[in-house]
C-alpha positions as CSV (number, residue, x, y, z in Angstrom):
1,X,143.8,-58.6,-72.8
2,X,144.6,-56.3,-69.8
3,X,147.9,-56.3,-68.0
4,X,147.6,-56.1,-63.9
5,X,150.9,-55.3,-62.0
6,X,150.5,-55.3,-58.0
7,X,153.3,-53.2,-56.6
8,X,155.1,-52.0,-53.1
9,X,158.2,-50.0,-53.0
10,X,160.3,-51.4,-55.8
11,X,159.8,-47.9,-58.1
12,X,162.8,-48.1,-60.6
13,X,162.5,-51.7,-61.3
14,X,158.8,-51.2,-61.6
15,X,159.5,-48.4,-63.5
16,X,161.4,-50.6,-66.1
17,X,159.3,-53.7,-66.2
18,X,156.8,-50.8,-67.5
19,X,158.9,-49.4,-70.0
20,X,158.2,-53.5,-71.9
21,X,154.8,-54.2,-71.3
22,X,154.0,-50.2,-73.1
23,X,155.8,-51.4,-75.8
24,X,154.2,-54.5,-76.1
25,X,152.4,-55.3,-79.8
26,X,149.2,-55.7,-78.2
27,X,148.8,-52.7,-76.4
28,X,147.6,-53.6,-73.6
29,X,145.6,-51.7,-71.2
30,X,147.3,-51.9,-68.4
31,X,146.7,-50.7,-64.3
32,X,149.1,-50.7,-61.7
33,X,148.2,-51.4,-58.0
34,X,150.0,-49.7,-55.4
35,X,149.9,-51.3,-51.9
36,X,150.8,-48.5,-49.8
37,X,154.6,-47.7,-51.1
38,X,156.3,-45.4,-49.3
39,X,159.0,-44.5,-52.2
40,X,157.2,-42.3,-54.6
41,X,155.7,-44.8,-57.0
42,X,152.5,-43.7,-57.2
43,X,154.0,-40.7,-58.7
44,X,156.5,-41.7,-60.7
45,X,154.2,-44.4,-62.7
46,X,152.1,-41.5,-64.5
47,X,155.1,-39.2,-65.0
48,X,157.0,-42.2,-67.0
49,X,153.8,-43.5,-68.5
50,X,151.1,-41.7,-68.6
51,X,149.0,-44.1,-70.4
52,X,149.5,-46.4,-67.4
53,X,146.8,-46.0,-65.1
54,X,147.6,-46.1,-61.4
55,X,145.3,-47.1,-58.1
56,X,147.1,-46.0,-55.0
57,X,145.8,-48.3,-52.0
58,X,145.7,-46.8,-48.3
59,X,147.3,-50.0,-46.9
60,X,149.1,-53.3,-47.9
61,X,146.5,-55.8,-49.7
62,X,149.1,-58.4,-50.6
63,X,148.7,-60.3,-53.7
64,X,144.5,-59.0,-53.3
65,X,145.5,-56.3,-54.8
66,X,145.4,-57.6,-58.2
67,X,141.9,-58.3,-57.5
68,X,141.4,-54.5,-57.4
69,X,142.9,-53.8,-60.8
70,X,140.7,-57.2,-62.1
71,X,138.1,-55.3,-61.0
72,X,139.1,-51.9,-62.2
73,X,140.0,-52.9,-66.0
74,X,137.6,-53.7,-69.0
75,X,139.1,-56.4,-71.0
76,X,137.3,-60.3,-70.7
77,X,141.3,-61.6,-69.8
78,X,143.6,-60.0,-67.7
79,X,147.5,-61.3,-67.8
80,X,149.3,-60.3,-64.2
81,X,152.9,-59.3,-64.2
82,X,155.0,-58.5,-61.2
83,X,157.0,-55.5,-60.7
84,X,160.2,-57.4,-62.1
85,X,158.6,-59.3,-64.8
86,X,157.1,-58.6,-68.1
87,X,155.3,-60.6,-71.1
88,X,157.3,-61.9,-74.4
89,X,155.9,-59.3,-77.5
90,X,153.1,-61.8,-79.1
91,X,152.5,-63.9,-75.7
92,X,149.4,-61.9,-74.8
93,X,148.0,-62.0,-78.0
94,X,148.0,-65.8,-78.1
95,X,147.1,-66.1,-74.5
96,X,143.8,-64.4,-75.4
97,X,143.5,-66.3,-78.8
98,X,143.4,-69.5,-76.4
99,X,140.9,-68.5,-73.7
100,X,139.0,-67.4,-77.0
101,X,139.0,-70.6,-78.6
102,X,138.6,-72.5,-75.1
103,X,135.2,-71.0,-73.0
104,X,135.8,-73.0,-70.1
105,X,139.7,-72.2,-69.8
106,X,139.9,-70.5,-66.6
107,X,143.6,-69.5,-66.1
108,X,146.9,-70.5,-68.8
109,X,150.5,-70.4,-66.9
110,X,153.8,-68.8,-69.3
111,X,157.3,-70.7,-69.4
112,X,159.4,-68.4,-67.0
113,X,162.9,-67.1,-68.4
114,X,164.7,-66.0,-65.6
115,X,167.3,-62.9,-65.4
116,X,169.5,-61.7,-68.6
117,X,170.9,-65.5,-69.4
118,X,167.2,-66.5,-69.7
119,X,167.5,-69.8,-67.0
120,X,164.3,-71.5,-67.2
121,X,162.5,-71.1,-63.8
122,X,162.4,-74.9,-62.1
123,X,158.4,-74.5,-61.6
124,X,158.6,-74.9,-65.3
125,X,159.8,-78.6,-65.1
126,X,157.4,-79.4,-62.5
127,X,154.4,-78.3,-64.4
128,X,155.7,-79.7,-67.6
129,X,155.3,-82.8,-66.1
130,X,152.6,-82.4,-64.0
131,X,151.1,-86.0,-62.2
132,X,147.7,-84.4,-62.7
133,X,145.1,-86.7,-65.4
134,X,144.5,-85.5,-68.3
135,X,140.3,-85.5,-67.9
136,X,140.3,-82.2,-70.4
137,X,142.0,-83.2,-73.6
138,X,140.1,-80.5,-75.2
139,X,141.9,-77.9,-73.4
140,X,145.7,-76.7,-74.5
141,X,148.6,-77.7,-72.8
142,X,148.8,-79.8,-69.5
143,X,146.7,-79.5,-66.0
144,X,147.8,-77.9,-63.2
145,X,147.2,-77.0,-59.8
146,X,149.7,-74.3,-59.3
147,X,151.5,-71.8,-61.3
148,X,153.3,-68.1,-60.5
149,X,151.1,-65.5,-60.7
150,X,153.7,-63.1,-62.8
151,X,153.1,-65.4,-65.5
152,X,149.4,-66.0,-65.3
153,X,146.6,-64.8,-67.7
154,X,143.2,-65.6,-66.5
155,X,139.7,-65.0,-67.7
156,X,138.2,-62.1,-65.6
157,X,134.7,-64.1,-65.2
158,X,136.2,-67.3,-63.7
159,X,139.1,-65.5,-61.6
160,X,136.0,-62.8,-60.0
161,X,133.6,-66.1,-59.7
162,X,136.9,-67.9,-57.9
163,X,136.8,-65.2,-55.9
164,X,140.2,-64.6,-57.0
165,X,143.6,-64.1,-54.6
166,X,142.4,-64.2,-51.1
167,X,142.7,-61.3,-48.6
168,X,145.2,-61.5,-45.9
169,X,147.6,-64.4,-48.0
170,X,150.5,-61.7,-48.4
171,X,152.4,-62.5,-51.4
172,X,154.0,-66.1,-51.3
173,X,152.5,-69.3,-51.8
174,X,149.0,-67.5,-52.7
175,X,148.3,-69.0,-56.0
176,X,147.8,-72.6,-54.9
177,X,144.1,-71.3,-53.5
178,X,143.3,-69.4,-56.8
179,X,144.5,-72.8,-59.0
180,X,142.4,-74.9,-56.5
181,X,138.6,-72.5,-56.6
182,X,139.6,-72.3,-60.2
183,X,139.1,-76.1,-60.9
184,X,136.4,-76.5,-58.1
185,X,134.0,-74.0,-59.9
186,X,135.0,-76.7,-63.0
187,X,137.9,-74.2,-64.9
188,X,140.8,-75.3,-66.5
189,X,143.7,-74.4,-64.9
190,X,146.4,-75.2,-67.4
191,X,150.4,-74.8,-68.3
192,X,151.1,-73.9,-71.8
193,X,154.7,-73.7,-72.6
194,X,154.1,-72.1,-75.9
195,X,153.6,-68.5,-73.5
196,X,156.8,-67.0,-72.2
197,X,157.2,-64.2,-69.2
198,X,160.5,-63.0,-68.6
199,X,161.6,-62.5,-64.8
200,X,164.1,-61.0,-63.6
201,X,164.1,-61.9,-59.5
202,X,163.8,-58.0,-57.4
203,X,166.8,-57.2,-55.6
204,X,164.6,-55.8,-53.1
205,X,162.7,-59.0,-51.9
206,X,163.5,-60.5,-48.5
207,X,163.7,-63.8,-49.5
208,X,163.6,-64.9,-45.5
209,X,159.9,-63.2,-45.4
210,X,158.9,-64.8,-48.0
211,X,159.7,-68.0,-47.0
212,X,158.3,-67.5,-43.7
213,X,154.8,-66.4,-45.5
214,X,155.1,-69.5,-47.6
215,X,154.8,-71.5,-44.9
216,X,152.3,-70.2,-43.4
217,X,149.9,-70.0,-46.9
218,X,150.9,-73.8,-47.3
219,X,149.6,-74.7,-43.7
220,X,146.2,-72.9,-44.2
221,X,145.5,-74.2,-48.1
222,X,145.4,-77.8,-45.9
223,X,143.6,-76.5,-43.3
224,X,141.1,-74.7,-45.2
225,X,140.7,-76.6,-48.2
226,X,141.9,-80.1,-48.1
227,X,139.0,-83.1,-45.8
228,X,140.4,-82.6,-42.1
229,X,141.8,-86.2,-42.0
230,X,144.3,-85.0,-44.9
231,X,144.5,-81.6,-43.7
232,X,146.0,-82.9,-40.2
233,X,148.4,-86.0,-42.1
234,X,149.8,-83.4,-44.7
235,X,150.5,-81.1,-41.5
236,X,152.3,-83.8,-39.7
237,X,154.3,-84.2,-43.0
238,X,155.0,-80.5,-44.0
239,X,155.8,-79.7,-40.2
240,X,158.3,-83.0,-40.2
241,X,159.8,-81.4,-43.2
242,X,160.4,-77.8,-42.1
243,X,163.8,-77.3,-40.8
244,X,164.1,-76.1,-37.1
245,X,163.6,-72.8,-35.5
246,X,164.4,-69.9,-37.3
247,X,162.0,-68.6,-40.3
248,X,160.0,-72.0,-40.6
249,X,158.9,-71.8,-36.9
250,X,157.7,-68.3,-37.0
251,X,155.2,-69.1,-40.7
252,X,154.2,-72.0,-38.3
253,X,153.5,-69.9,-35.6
254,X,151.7,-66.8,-37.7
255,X,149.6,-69.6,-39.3
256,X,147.8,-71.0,-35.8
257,X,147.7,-67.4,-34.4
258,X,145.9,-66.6,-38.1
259,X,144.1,-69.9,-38.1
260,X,141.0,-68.8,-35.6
261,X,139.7,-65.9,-37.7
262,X,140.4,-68.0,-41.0
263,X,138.7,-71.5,-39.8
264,X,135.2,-69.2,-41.1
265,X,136.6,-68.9,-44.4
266,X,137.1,-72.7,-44.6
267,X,135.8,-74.5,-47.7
268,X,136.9,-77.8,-49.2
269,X,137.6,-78.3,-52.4
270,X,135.1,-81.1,-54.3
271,X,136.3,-84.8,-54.5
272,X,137.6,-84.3,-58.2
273,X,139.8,-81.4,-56.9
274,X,141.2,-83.5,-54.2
275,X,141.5,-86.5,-56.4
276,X,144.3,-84.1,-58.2
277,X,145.6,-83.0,-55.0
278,X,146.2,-86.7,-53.9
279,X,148.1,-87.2,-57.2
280,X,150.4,-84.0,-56.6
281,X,151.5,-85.9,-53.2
282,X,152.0,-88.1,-54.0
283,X,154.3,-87.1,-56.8
């Protein structure tokens, strides 16, 4: 099991989410993707931890740049942290035992603890109790169609044959597409509560960018993977939903300015796919 960490600008906390994942009992190899910062990480990384290996990137991939360090490590799995998150001691080790024992497990999401009093993340509750059928009762813990990427192993085949995060997705709201390719090219995509990622939320994010990025991901995962009749009722809906003006308008606006140059890209998922889709709205 490799360890991919995508990172921009957030040195020291990066800095400390390394200092747990080198101590891990798994030792795992483990690459760090620089989008672009500005603040000295790619640097600092080798300096603190020189067994970390670093690939600087000339401009802001997003959340593609874990796609990068997929590509760059050698292990069949690959677990992805964020630069505020790190992996429970043992957790990687039985991720791997799990996509060993299961060939056609594609990608296993942790139980998030969030911050020092360890406040399980609310995603947690909703894939816990996911709507989805149980058509793999082979496979460990329950189906899902979303998940966080800091607390995501994956096996390297199925994410690179997924085609993995999608270029030009930013970071918010990007793992819906991966969870959806996964289970179209017939990989389980499942939550196993047994795995545990610890998280403790950047005080650098902009939590209004993110937002407005979110909004414009969730738009184009309709557009460009749900049948058009859906695609244009779920917009209706999500748009009805949306509060007025502010950050919500402009995702809606970057997502038709986007749309043209994306609408190539566009590929719906199979009927089983959307059968699970379908059951997720109408949870």
């Amino acid at each position: 099991m490799a360890v991919v960490v995508a990172t921009r600008n957030r040195r020291e906390e990066l800095l400390r989410s390394l200092g747990r994942l080198v101590a891990l009992p798994e030792r795992p190899e483990i690459a760090v993707v620089d989008n672009a910062s500005t603040d000295g990480t790619p640097e600092a990384v080798p300096d603190a931890y020189p067994q970390v290996r670093v690939i600087p990137l000339e401009r802001n991939l997003g959340a593609a740049a874990r796609t990068v360090g997929v590509r760059a490590v050698r292990a069949p799995y690959v677990a992805f942290a964020d630069d505020d998150s790190w992996w429970e001691p043992g957790a990687l080790a039985r991720a791997a035992d799990l996509l060993d024992a299961h060939p056609r497990l594609g990608l296993v999401a942790a139980r998030i603890l969030v911050g020092p009093e360890e406040r399980e993340d609310p995603i947690c509750a909703g894939m816990r109790e996911s709507p989805l059928p149980e058509d793999r009762p082979d496979l460990p813990g329950r189906p899902v169609l979303g998940f966080l990427a800091c607390a995501a192993a994956v096996r390297r085949q199925a994410y690179l044959q997924a085609g993995g995060f999608i270029p030009g997705l930013g970071v918010g709201g990007e793992e819906e597409f991966l969870a959806a390719d996964l289970a179209a090219a017939g990989w389980g995509v499942r939550y196993v509560e047994e795995l545990t990622v610890h998280h403790y939320p950047s005080a650098l994010r902009d939590a209004r960018e993110r937002r407005r990025t979110a909004t414009r991901n969730a738009l184009w995962f309709l557009w460009l993977r749900r049948p058009l009749p859906v695609a244009a009722r779920r917009t209706l809906r999500v748009l009805a939903a949306l509060p007025r003006g502010g950050v919500s308008a402009r995702g809606v606006a970057d997502a038709l300015l986007g749309a043209p140059g994306l609408m190539r890209r566009r590929r719906a998922v199979p009927p089983h796919v959307e059968r699970s889709l379908r059951a997720l709205d109408g949870s």
